[in-house]
C-alpha positions in Angstrom: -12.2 0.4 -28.3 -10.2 -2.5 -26.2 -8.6 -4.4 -28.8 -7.3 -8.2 -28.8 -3.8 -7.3 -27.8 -5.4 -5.4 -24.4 -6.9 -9.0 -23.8 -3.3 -10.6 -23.6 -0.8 -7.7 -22.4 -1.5 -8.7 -19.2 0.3 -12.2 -20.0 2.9 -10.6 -22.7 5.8 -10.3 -21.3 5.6 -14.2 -19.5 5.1 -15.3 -22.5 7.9 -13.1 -24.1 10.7 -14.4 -21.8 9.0 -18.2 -21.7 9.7 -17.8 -25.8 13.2 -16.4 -25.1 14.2 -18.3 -22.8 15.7 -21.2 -25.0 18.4 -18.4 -25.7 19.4 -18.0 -22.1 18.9 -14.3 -22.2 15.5 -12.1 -21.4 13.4 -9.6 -23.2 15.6 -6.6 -21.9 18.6 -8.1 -24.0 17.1 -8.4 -26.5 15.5 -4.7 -26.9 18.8 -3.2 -26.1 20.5 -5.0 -28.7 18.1 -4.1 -31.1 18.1 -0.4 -30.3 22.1 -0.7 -30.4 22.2 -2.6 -33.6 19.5 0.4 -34.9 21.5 3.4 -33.3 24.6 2.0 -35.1 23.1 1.8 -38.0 21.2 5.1 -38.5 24.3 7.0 -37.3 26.3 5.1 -40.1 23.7 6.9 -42.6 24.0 10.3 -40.5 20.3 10.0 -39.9 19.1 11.6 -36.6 15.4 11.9 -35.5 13.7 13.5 -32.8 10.4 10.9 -33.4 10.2 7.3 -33.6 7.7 5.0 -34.5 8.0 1.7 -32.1 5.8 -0.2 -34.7 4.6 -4.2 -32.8 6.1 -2.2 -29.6 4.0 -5.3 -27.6 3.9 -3.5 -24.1 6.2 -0.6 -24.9 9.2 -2.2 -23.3 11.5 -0.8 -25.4 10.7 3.0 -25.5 13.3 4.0 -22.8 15.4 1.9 -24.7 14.8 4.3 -27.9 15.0 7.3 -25.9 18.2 7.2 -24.8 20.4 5.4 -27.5 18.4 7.1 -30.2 18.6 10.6 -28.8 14.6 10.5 -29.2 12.6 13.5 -27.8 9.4 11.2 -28.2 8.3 7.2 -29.3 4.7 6.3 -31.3 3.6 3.3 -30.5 1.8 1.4 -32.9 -1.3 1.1 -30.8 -1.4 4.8 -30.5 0.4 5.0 -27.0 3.0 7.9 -26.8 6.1 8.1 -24.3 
């Protein structure tokens, strides 16, 4: 079933780095510091997980992110995609 979001994925990421770009910086920034800021935290807590859930993971841009600073053997995207 092709949902709303298939409709506009195709546009995503313009419209991604047209948002971000009052900051100066683009969309890959962004995700690695997030993953960073994550991967700090959870290792603060001594959590460690082989899955993730990338949950509003837009066009999946992220995932490799989460693989490697997360250690994670697999990501779930929200719209049931799998990396």
């Amino acid at each position: 079933m092709k949902s709303e979001f298939d409709d506009y994925a195709a546009s995503y990421d313009t419209g991604l780095n047209q948002g971000l770009s009052l900051s100066g910086e683009h969309k890959e920034y962004f995700a690695q510091e997030r993953v960073r800021w994550l991967a700090g935290r959870l290792a603060s807590l001594g959590v460690r997980s082989s899955r993730v859930l990338d949950y509003g993971c837009g066009t999946g841009g992220t995932s490799p992110e989460l693989l490697e600073r997360l250690g994670a053997q697999i990501v779930l995207q929200r719209g049931g995609g799998v990396e």
